[in-house]
N, C-alpha and C positions, 0 to 999 in steps of 0.2 A: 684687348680689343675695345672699340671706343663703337656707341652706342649713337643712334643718329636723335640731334634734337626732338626729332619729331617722330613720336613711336608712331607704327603702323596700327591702327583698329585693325582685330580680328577678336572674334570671339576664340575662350579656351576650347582646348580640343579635349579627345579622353586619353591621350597619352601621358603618361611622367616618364621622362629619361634622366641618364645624369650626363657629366661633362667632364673631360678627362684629368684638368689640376687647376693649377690655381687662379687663373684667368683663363675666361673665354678664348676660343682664337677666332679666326673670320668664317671657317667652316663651320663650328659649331654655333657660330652666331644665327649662319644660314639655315643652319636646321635647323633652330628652336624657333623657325620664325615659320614653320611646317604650319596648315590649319587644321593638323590632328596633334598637335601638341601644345598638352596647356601646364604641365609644371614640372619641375627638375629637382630631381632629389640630391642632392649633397653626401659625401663620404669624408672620411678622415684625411683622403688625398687631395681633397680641395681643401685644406684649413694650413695654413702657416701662422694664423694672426689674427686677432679681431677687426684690424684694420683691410687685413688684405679680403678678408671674409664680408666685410660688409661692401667693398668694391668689386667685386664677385657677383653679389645678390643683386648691387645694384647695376651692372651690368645685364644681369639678366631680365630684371624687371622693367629696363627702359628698352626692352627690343619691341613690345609691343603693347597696346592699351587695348582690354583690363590685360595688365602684366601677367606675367606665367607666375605660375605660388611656385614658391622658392619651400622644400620641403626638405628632414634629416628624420632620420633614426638617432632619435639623441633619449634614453631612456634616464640616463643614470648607470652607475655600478659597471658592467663589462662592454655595453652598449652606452658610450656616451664617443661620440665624433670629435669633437672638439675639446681639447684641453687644455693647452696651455694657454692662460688667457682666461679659463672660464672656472669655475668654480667644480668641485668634484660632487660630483652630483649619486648620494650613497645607493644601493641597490634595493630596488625596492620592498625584498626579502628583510632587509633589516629596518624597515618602518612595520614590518608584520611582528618582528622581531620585539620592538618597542611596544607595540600595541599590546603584548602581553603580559605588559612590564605596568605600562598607564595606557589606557585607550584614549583619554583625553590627549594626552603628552604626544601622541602619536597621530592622531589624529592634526593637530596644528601643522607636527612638523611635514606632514604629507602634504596640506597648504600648501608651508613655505618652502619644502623642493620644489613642488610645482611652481609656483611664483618666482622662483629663482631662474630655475630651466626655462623658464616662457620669457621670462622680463632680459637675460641677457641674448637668448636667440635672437628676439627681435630688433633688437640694441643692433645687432649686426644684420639685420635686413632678412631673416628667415622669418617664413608668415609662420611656421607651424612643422609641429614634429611628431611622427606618429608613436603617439603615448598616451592614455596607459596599457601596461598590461594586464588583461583582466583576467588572464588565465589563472586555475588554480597549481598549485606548488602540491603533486602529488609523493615527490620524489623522486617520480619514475622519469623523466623528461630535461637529458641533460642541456638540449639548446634550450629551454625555460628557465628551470632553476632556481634564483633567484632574481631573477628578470619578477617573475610572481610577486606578491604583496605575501601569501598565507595560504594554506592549505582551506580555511574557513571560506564558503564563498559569501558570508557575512560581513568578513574583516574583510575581502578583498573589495568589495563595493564599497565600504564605509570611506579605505584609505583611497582608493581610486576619486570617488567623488570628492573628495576634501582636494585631490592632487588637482583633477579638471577645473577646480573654483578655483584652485591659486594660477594656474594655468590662464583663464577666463580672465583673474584682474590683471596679468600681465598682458592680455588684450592676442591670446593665442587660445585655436579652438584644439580640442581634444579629439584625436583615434583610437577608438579600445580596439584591442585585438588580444587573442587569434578566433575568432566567433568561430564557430559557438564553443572553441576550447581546446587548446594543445596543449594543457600539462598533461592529462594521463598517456597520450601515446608516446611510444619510447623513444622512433625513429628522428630523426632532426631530417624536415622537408627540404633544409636547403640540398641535401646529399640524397636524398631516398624519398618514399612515396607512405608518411606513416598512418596507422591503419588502429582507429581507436570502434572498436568492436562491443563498446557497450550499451544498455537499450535506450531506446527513448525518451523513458522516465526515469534516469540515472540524469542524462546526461538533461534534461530538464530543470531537475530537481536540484543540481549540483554546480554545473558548469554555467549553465543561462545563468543563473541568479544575478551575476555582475551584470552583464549586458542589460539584463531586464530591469535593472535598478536604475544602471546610468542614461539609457534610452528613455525611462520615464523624467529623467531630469537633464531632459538640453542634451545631452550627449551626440558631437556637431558629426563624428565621424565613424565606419566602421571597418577593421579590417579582417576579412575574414582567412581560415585554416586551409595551406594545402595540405588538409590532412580527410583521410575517406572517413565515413562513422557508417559502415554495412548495413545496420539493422535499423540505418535510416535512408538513407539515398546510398548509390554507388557510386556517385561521382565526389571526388574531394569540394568538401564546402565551399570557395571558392568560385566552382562551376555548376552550384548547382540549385535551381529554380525552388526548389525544398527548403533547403534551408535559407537561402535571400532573400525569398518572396513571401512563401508561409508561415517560416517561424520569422525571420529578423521584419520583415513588413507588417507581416499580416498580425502576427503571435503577439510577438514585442510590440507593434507602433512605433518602429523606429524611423524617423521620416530626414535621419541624414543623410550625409554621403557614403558609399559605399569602396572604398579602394581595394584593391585587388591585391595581394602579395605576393612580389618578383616574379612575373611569368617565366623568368628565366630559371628559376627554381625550378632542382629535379623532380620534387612534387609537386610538379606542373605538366612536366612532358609525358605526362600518360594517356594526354585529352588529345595532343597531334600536336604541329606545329606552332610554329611563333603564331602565324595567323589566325588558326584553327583555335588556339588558347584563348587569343584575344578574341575575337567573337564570342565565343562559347562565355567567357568571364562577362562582358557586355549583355551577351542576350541571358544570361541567369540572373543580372542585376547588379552590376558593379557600374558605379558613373565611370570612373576611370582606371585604367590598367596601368602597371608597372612593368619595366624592361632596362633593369637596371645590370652595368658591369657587361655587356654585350653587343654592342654597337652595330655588328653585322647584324644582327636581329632584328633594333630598332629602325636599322634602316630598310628591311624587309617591310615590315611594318608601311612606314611611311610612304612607301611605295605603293602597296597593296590591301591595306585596309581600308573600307569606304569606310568612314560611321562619320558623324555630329552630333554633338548634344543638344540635347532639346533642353526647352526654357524649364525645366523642371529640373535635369542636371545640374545647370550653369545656377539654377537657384541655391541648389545644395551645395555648390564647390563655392561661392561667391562667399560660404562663410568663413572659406580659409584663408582669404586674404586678411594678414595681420592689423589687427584694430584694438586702441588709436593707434596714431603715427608713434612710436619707438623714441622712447630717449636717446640720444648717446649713451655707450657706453659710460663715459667719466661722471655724464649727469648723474646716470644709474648709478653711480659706485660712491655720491655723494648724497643716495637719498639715504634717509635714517632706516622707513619700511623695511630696505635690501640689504642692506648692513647689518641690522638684526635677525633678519632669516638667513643671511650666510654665516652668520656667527652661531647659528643654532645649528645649521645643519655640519660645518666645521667643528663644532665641539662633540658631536656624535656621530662622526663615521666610522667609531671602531665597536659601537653599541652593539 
């Protein structure tokens, strides 16, 4: 689909949706051009190429000014979208792994993953990936795993911040998640509704530490848990004014953006409908919502959701637009910087 010279003004909306493959078509051009949508997440099914990926992004960014954020789940290790073409990007269990080898040593190379993952995203037109993960690695939590940094929520802050700086010079803002903590519950929320039952000063004491670390230093984004914690609110984190407003606002000071994780997610549908979710996510304090992989959904949504974001939102989303402008890729694969951090994190993927 071809994109018209003259993008249309509209401010972002609080939607992200995605787009079914490798290019736009003329319908989906129409909906993202909705004034309750303001950015589009990417999957592995939209990726053939770095070239066809950065004609993709650039499609989407010219539908409208300020353009939609062009957004991925790109972590590294089991979660990285894009691959042929990009650099393998190790799991972030095995920089926890290093770290108890050399904490210096480990520390760099959390840097240059992050520096690596940000500086080729952008190469190809993506502002921003929701990374890191700041959960802890209890064992118990097989969609976690090593997605984690470390059981430690010392080492998981240390290497997280070091990842968000290398992130920061490739000119891409960071999302921690799962707030306030999915390693210890068992369930994986995309399938079930998991239920982490322990008290207040555990999960205080243990699980915030990351959040509370990287929110005192610039930490641009948050995504928070469809997961319940009983002995603190009853609604899963997500939805609920407890933990969005007292602890991550009020507790933390954390004055980013807030995204919401896949409403379409089974530990999601216990709050009521598409619509009912996305309110509920909205009024407990999320800027924007997710409805990704569901297009009947989204288009419920679009039809039936009133919201707009207020200049206070559009303040916190405006830092996910990718800054500076993105090299080419070939420039990038000719700086020295990038050549050395892939050479480092290439000679230690089996660490």
């Amino acid at each position: 689909m071809e994109t018209s010279a003259l993008p249309r003004f509209m401010p972002l909306g609080p939607l992200m949706t995605d787009v079914a493959g490798l290019e736009l078509t003329a319908e989906e051009g129409q909906r993202l051009c909705h004034p309750l949508l303001g950015a589009v997440i990417l999957f592995s099914r939209n990726y053939r190429s770095p070239e066809q990926l950065h004609a993709l992004a650039h499609s989407i960014r010219g539908l409208r000014s300020p353009s939609l954020l062009v957004a991925v789940d790109h972590e590294g290790g089991r979660v990285q979208r894009f691959r042929e073409g990009f650099t393998a990007i190790p799991a972030m269990g095995r920089l926890g792994k290093a770290w108890e080898r050399d904490r210096r040593y480990a520390v760099r190379l959390a840097g240059q993953a992050g520096f690596v993952l940000a500086a080729e995203l952008r190469a190809c037109g993506v502002d921003f990936s929701f990374a890191p993960v700041l959960d802890l690695d209890y064992g118990r939590s097989g969609v976690i795993g090593d997605r984690a940094f470390h059981r430690d929520p010392e080492v998981v802050a240390e290497l997280a911040l070091s990842l968000m700086r290398g992130m920061a010079q490739a000119g891409m803002a960071a999302v921690g998640k799962h707030f306030p903590g999915h390693g210890y519950a068992e369930a994986d929320s995309h399938t079930d509704l998991p239920v982490d039952g322990r008290d207040w000063e555990t999960i205080a004491a243990w699980d915030l530490a990351p959040f509370r670390k990287l929110a005192g230093q610039g930490l641009a984004g948050v995504m928070p848990a469809h997961v319940v914690y009983p002995q603190v609110d009853a609604l899963p984190a997500g939805f609920s004014r407890k933990w969005l407003q007292e602890v991550l606002r009020g507790q933390l000071a954390f004055g980013g953006a807030v995204f919401s994780d896949d409403l379409s997610m089974v530990g999601a549908h216990s709050i009521g409908d598409i619509r009912v979710r996305a309110d509920a996510a909205l009024d407990a304090g999320c800027d924007m919502v997710l409805v990704c992989n569901d297009t009947a959904a989204a288009e419920a949504l679009l039809a039936n959701l009133e919201r707009s974001l207020t200049p206070v939102n559009l303040a916190r989303l405006a830092r996910f637009h990718g800054h500076p402008h993105p090299k080419s890729l070939d420039k990038l694969r000719r700086d020295s910087g990038y050549r050395s951090a892939v050479e480092a994190l290439t000679a230690n993927l089996d660490f």
